[in-house]
N, C-alpha and C positions, 0 to 999 in steps of 0.2 A: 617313546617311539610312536611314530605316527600312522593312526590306524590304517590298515593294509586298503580299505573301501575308499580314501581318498584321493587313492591314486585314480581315480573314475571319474572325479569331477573336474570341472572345467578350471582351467587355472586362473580365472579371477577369482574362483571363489575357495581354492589351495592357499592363493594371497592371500584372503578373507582371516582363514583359520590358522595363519601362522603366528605364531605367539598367544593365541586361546589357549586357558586351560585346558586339562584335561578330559573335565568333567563336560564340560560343552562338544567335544569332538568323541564321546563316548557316549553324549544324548544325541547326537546326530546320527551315529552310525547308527544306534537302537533302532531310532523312527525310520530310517532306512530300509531294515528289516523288517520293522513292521507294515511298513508301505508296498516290501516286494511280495509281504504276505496276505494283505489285502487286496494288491494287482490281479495275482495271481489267482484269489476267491470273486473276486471282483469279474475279471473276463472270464473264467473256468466257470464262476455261477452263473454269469448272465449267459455265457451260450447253452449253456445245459438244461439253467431255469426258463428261458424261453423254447427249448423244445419238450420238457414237462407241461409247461403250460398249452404248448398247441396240441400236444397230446392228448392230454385230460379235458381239455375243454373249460369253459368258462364255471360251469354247473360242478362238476367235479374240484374242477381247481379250487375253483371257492368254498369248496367243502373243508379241506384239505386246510387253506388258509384260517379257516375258522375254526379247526382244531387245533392248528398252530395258537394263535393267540387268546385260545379258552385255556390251553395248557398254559399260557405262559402268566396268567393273573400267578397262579401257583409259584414261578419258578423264584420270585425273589425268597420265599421260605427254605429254598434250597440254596441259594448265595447267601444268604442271612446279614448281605450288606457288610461284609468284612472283606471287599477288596481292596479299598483304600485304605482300611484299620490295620489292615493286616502289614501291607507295605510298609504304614507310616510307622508301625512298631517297629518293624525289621531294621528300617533305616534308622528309628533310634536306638537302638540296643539291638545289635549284632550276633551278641553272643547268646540270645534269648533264641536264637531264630528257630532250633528244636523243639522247645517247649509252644512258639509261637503258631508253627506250623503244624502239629501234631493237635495240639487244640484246636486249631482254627478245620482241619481236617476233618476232626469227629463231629463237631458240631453242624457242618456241609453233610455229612452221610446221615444224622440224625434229619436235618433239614429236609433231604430228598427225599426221604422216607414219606413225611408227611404231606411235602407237598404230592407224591404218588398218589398215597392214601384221599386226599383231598379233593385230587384232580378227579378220581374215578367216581368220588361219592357226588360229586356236584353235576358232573355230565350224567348221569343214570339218575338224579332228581330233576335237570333241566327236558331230558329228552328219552325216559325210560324207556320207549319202545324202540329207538333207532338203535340197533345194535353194530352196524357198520362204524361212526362216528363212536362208539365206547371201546373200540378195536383200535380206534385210531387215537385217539386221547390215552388210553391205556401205554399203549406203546411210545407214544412220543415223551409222556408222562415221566415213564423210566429211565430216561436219559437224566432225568434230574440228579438220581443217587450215583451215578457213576461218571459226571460232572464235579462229584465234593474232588477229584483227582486237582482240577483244575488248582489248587493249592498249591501245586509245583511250581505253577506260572508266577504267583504270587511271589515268591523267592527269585528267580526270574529278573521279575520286575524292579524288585527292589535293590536288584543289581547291574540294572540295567544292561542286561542280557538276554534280551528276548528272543535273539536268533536263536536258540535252543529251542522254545516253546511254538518260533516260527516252523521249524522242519517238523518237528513232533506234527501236530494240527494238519500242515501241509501236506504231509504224506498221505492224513489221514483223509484228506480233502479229495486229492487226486483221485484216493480207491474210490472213494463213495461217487464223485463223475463219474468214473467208469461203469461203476456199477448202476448206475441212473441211466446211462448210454444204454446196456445191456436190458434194462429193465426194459425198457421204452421199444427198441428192437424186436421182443420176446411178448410185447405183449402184456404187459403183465397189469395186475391189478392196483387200484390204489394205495390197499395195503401193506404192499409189496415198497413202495418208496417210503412208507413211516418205519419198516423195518432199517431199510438202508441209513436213514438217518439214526437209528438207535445204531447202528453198525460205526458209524462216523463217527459217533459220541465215543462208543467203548475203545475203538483202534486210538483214539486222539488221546483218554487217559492213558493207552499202555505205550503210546510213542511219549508222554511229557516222564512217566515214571520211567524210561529208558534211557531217557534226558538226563534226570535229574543223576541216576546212579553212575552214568557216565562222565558227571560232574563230579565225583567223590560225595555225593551224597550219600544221605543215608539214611532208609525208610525207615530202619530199625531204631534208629536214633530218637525219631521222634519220642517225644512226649505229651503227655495230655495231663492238664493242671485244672483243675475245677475251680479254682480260683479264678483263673485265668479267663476262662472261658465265661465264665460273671460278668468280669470286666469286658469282656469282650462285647458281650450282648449288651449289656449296660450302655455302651460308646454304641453299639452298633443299631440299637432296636427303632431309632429314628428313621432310620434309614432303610433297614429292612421296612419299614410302612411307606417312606417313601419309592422305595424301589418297587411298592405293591402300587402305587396310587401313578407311579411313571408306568409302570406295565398298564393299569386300566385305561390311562386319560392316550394310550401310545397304541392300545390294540382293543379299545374297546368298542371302537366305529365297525371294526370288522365283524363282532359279534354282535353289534345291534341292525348291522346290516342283515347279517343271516338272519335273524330273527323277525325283523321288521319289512325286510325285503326280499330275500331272498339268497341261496347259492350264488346265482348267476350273479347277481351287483357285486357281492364279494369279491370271484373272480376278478370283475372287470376294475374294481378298486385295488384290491391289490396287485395288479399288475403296475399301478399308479402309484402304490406308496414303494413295491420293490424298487421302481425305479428312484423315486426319491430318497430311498433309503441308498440306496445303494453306494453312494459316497459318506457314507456317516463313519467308516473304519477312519478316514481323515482325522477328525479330531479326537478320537478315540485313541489313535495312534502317538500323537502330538502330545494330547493328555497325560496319557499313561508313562511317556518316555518324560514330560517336565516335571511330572510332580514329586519325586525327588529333591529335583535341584528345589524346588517351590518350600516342601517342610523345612530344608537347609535355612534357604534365606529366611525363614520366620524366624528359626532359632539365629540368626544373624542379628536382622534391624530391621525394622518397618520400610524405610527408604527402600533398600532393595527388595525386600518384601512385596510389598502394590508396584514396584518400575517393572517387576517382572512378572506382576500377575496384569498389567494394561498391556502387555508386548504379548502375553497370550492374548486375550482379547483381542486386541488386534491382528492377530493374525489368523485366530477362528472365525472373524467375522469376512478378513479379505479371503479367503478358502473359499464362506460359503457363496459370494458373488461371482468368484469363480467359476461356481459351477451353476446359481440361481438362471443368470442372464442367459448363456447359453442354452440350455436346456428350457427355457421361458417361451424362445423365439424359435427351439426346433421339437418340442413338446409331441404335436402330433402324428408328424411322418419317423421320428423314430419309433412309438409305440405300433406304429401299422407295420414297417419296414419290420420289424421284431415278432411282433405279433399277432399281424395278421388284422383283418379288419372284424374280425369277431370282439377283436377288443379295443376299437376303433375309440368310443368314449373315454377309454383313460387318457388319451392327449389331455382334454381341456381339463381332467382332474389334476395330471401332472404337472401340467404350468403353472397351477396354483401352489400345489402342494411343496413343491421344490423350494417354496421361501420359506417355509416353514424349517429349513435345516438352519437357516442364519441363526434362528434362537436358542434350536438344536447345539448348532455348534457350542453358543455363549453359554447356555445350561452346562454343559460338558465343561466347560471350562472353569466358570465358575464352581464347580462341585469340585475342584480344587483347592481353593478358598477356602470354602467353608468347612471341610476336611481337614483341614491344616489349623483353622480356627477351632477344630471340634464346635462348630456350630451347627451340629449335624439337627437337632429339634429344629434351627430353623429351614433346610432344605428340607424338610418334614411338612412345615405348613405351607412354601409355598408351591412346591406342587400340590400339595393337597387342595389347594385353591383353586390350582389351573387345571384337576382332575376335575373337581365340582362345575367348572363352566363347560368344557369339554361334554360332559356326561348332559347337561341341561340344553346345549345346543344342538347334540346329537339327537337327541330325542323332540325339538323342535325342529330341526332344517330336514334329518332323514326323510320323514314320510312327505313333506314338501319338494324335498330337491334328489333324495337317495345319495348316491354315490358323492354329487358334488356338496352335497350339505354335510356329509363326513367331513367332506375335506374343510370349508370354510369353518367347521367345529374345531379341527384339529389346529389350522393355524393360529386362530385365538386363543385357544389353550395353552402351546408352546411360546406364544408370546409373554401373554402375563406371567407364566411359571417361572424363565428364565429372565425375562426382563421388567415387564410391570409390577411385578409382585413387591420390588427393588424399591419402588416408590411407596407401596402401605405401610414396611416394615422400618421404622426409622435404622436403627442397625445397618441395614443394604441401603441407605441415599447412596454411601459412597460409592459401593458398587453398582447401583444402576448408573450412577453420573459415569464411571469407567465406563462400563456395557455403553452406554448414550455414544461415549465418543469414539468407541471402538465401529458403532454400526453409520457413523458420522462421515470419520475419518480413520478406517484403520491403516495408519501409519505404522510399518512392521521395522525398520532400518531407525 
């Protein structure tokens, strides 16, 4: 039967999917849902995160952003890098999914634990006397251990059912706007919006466990195997490092800003990476809905194997031109139009920064690859590689350029990681030569 969401699209492209399996018009309706759930954080954050930001001011805002991404060096300790692991087990062995999810669960609450603990010990050595900022790390911090929930989604995913995990989130999405409307109305303090976002986190676990039981699931069910969970880390602890060294080389500009520069540049920078960021659900979406089909074909043949890992590629790099060009040529009058002329500088940060997604995108993608290869030690060394240039440019160009030396740090970083890196390690020729011709000619059809 042909999924009910098709009746919505255009009929050449009903023609399109007539005679497609099943499994292709079951990943389409996914990213569907994942799209209308990104749209919908997508305009709901930018009109609400642009009146936080005029609200708070450049000096505050930047504060704020700089707790964000101190918290988040931590937060891969608390994913512990089993989102892909975890999928790709479910999707092989089905009937493991109790034992795989129940493991993978406990190991996410132990994780968040520590990165709490870690968070709070590192901000009271960095800045013992600012008590404001250890309110504000503390709190955001805690979202970590009540994030292990996000294991729901996992299951989810591997069944290409996201729409569940989409209303869960969503809902939880909506209250937290409103309640950032009300904040900002009222007056209220900085610490008052790190609370709301801890509110977001815990509503977003109890709408996916709502999900899941209204699935015929079953919390109780779970299991938790020590064994398991070995194996788990074993597969997974590459990644967890890499996922630490993608948090620093991704959010470490905005703490060397603070530190080197100031509040205020932070502010005025991340108003420039929000916005560049802010189409990234794109392939994250796309991602998460193919790599499914992607383990399938390995266990299939090679052939179909790389035809279908060059057709992602290719269509993660025509995404991000998509959105590079445009946003290139209208950089500065939307940042002022939005933002006001307090944070007038972030245009010409944006116009740079926004090419920095095309590699974005290819990394993302690529991290399906190598997932599916279990080559995870090597996404391990080569962002660790594009962290170490990242980190070495930052600390050249900031005190020379500030704001715009973040940025010309950040886009070389994300180039080598996801694409140059392709050329040192003989193993990725092939994959840089795909990636080459993906950023060439990405031919999607």
């Amino acid at each position: 039967m042909k999924p009910s969401w098709s009746r919505y699209l255009p009929s050449f492209l009903r023609v399109r999917l007539e005679g497609r399996d099943d499994d292709l018009q079951k990943i389409l309706g996914n990213i569907g849902w994942l799209f209308a759930d990104k749209f919908l954080r997508m305009g709901g954050g930018l009109f609400v995160g642009v009146w936080v930001a005029r609200y708070l001011g450049p000096e505050q805002f930047g504060l704020f952003n700089y707790t964000v991404a101190f918290t988040a060096f931590f937060s891969a300790l608390a994913t512990l890098g089993l989102d892909g692991i975890v999928v790709r087990d479910i999707v092989r062995d089905p009937t493991r999914k109790d034992e795989i999810l129940g493991t993978a669960f406990m190991l996410r609450i132990m994780g968040g634990i520590i990165a709490f603990i870690l968070s709070m010990a590192a901000i009271l050595v960095l800045r013992p006397a600012d008590t404001l900022t250890h309110w504000l790390v503390g709190i955001i911090a805690l979202g970590s251990i009540f994030q292990s929930f996000d294991t729901i989604d996992f299951w989810f995913q591997s069944q290409v059912q996201s729409r569940y995990s989409v209303v869960a989130k969503n809902t939880a999405f909506v209250v937290l706007s409103i309640t950032k409307v009300i904040l900002i109305v009222n007056h209220a303090s900085l610490v008052a919006f790190a609370w709301a976002g801890l509110g977001e986190t815990i509503l977003g676990a109890t709408g996916l466990i709502l999900a899941y039981v209204l699935r015929r699931g079953r919390l109780y069910s779970w299991k938790t195997s020590v064994g398991l969970g070995i194996r788990m880390l074993q597969n997974s602890w590459p990644l967890i490092f890499s996922s630490i060294v993608i948090i620093v080389y991704m959010r470490i500009d905005q703490v060397m800003l603070g530190e080197m520069v100031g509040n205020d540049e932070v502010g005025v920078y991340s108003v420039a990476v929000g916005l560049a960021e802010v189409w990234y659900f794109i392939p994250g979406a796309v991602v998460s809905s193919t790599f499914p089909s992607v383990v399938a074909a390995r266990m299939e043949n090679d052939d179909l194997f790389y035809d279908r890992l060059q057709r992602l590629y290719n269509l993660m790099a025509l995404l991000a031109y998509m959105v590079a060009i445009p946003v290139t040529l209208l950089a500065g009058p939307i940042v002022e139009l939005l933002y006001g002329s307090a944070y007038a500088k972030a245009g010409s940060m944006l116009a740079l920064l926004v090419w920095a997604g095309l590699f974005t995108n290819l990394g993302i993608a690529r991290s399906s690859f190598l997932t599916a290869m279990n080559w995870t030690k090597i996404h391990f060394v080569t962002v660790f590689l594009g962290c170490l240039i990242n980190v070495a440019l930052n600390y050249i160009l900031i005190p020379r350029y500030s704001g715009m030396g973040a940025v010309i740090a950040s886009c070389v970083a994300y180039w080598f990681a996801a694409h140059g890196a392709c050329f040192v390690y003989r193993p990725l020729y092939k994959t840089g030569v795909m990636l080459t011709k993906a950023i060439i000619y990405p031919k999607v059809w």
